[in-house]
C-alpha positions in Angstrom: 1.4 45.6 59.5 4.5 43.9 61.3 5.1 42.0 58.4 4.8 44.9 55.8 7.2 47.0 58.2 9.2 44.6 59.1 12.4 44.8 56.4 12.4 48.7 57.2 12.6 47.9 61.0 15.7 48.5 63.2 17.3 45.3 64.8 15.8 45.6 68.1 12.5 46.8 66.8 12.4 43.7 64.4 13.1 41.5 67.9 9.8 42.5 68.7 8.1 42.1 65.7 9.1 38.7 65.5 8.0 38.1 69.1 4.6 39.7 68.4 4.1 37.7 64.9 4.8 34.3 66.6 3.0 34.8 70.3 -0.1 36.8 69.6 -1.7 34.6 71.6 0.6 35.5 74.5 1.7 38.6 74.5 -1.0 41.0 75.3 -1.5 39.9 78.6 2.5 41.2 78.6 3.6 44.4 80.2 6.0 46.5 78.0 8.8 45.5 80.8 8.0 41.4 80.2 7.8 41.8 76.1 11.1 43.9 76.5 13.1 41.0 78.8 11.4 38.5 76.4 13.0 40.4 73.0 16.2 41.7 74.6 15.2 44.9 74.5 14.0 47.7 77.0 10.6 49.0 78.1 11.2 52.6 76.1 12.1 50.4 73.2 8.8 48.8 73.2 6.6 52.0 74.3 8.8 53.5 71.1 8.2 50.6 68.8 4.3 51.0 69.3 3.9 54.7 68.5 6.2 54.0 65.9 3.5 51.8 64.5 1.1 54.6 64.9 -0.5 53.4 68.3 -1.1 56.2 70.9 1.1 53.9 73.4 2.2 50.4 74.4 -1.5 49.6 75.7 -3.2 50.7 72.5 -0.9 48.0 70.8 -1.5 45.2 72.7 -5.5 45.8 72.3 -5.0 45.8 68.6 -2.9 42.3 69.2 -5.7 40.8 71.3 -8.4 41.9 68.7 -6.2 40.1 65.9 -5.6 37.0 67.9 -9.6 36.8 68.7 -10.3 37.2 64.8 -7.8 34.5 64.0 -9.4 32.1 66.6 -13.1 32.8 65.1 -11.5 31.8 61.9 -9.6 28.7 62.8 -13.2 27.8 65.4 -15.1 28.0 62.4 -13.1 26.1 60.5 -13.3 23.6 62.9 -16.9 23.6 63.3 -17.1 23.4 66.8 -15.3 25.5 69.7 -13.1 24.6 71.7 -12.9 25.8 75.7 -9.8 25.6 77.7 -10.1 25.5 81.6 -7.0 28.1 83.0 -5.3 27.3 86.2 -2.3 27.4 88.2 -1.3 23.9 87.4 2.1 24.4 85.8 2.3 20.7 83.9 -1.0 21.4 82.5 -0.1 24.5 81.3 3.1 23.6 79.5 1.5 20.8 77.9 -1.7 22.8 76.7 1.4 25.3 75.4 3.1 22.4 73.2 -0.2 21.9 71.9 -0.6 24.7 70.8 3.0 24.8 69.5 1.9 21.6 67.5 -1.1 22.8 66.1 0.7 25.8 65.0 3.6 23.7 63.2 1.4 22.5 61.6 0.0 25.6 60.0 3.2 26.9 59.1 4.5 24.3 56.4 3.6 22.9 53.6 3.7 19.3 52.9 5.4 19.9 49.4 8.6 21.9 51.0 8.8 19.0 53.4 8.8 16.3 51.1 11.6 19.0 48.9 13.8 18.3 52.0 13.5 14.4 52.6 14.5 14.1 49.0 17.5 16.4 49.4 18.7 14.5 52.5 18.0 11.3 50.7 19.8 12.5 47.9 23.0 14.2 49.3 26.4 12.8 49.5 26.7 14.1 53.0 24.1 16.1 55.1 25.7 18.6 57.3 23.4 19.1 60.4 24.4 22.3 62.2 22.8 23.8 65.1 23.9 26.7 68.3 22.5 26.8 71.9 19.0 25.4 72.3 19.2 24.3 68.3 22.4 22.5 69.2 20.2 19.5 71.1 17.8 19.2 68.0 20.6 18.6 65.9 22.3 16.0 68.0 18.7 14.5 67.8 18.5 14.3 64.6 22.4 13.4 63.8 21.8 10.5 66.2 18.9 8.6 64.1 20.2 9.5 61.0 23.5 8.0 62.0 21.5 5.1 63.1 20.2 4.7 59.6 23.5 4.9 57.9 23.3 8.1 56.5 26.6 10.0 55.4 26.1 12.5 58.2 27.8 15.2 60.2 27.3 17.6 62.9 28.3 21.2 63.6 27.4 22.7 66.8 30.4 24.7 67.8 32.8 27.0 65.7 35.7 25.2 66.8 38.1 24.4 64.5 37.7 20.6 64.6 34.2 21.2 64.0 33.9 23.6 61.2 36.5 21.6 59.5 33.9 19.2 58.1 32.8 21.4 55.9 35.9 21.1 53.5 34.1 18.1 52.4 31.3 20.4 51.4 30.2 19.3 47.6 27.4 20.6 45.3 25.8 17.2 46.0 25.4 18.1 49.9 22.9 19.1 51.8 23.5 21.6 54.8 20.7 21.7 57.1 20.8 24.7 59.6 18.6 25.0 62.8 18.4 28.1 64.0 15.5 30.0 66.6 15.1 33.8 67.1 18.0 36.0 66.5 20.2 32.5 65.7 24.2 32.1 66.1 26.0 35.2 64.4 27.9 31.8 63.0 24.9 29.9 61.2 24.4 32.3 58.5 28.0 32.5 58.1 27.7 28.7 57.6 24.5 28.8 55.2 26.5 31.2 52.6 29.6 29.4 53.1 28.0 26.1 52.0 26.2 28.3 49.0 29.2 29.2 47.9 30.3 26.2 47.3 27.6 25.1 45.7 25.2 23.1 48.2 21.7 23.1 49.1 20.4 24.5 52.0 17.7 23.4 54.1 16.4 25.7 57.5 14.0 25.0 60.8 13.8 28.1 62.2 11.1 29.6 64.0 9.9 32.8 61.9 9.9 33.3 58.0 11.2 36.6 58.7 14.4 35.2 60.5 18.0 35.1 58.6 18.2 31.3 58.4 14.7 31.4 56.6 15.6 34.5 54.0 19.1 32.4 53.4 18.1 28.9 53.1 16.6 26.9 49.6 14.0 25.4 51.5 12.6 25.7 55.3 10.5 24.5 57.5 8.9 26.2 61.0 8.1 25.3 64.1 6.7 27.5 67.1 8.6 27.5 70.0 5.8 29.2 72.2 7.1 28.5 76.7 5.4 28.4 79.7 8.7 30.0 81.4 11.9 31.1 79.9 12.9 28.2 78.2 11.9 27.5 74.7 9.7 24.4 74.1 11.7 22.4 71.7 8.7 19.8 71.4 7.7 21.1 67.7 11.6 21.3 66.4 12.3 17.6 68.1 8.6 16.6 65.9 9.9 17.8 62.9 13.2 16.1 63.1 11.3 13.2 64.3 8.8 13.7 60.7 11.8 14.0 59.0 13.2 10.4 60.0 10.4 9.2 59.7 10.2 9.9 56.2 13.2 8.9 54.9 12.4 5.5 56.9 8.8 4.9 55.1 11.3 5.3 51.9 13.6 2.5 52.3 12.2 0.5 55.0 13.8 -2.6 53.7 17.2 -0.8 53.4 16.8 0.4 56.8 15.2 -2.6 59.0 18.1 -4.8 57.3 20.4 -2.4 59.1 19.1 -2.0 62.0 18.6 -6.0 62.5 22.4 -5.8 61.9 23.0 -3.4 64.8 20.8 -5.2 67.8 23.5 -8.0 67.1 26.2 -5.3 68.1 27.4 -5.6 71.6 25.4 -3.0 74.4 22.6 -2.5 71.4 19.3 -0.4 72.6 16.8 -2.1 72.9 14.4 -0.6 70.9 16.6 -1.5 67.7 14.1 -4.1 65.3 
């Protein structure tokens, strides 16, 4: 139903939606007031939102959430063939790392192995790959800009609209590759980017959190990650795995290319020591 709707939605109502479609695990043990602070919104937006789905009320909503994210479980449990129990505490490392888990498994669900493979070619492939990122994307982009730099890949990074910064892209070319990181309602400025480096004639490549988000409907390719928290802060471990797939990738690739390189650099003066 929330996807259906969801084009036809208003802009705070489509907050929640995209809340709803990524934590249904989550969110019905939410009251409207939490599910409104967690979407920007307010508590009579949510109440609204509901009987605007044609429930009686916020309550009637989250029942029908909790009896979609049962039927879902039954299916991936039986798919499984066995069922899996999870003990529930108050232990708050346990809890966050039982939440990347999930955030893992879920990853994992979301993308298809061709699309990824689409993407390590394209950043194989390009010139230059622009890497661009804002607020909590920002640090997965520096991630992956730092191990792609490593490997001697024509690389650079935007994670500011600062003059300096955005000024890379005048060597945008139709052989680049513009990969844009965005979660949730994402920079005003990252979309502005992903047409910008359309226009001029490059591929585009997006890690975003929701196929429903504006850096998914604007990019060429995309790839997901769930970003599911045990607080307010996003877990970023699913985004960090995927840049950390993608490196890996392009590494398998070339691995001669690459050790030879990297061999080169642990002679370099204050080397890590991890280099081969």
């Amino acid at each position: 139903m929330l996807q259906e709707q969801f084009d036809s939605l208003t802009r705070s109502r489509k907050e929640i939606a995209r809340y709803l479609i990524d934590h249904l695990a989550d969110a019905p043990v939410l009251t409207a007031e939490e599910l409104a602070r967690k979407t920007n919104t307010t508590s009579s937006t949510v109440v609204r939102f509901a009987q605007h789905l044609g429930f009686s009320g916020f309550s009637e909503m989250m029942r029908a959430a909790w009896d979609e994210h049962r039927l879902a479980s039954t299916f991936d449990e039986a798919e499984d063939g066995q069922l899996h129990f999870r003990v529930v505490d108050d232990d708050f490392s346990g809890r966050s790392l039982r939440t990347d888990m999930r955030n893992l498994e879920g990853t994992m669900r979301k993308n298809r192995m061709d699309e990824f493979m689409d993407i390590v070619t394209l950043m194989e492939q390009a010139d230059r790959v622009f890497l661009s990122g804002f607020f909590e994307a920002a640090m997965v982009v520096d991630y992956l800009y730092y191990y792609l730099a490593i490997m001697g890949l024509p690389v650079a990074s935007i994670t500011s609209n600062s003059e300096e910064s955005v000024a890379q892209l005048s060597a945008l070319t139709e052989e680049s590759l513009l990969v844009a990181v965005g979660f949730g309602n994402a920079h005003q400025f990252l979309p502005r980017l992903i047409r910008a480096a359309r226009a001029a004639g490059a591929l585009t490549a997006g890690i975003s959190d929701n196929d429903l988000s504006e850096v998914a409907k604007l990019a060429d390719r995309n790839l997901y990650c769930a970003l599911d928290t045990a607080s307010f802060a996003p877990s970023l471990v699913a985004a960090y795995s995927l840049a950390g797939a993608l490196v890996a990738a392009l590494y398998a690739r070339s691995r001669k290319k690459y050790d030879a390189r990297l061999a080169k650099l642990k002679s370099l003066p204050l080397s890590s020591d991890w280099l081969v």
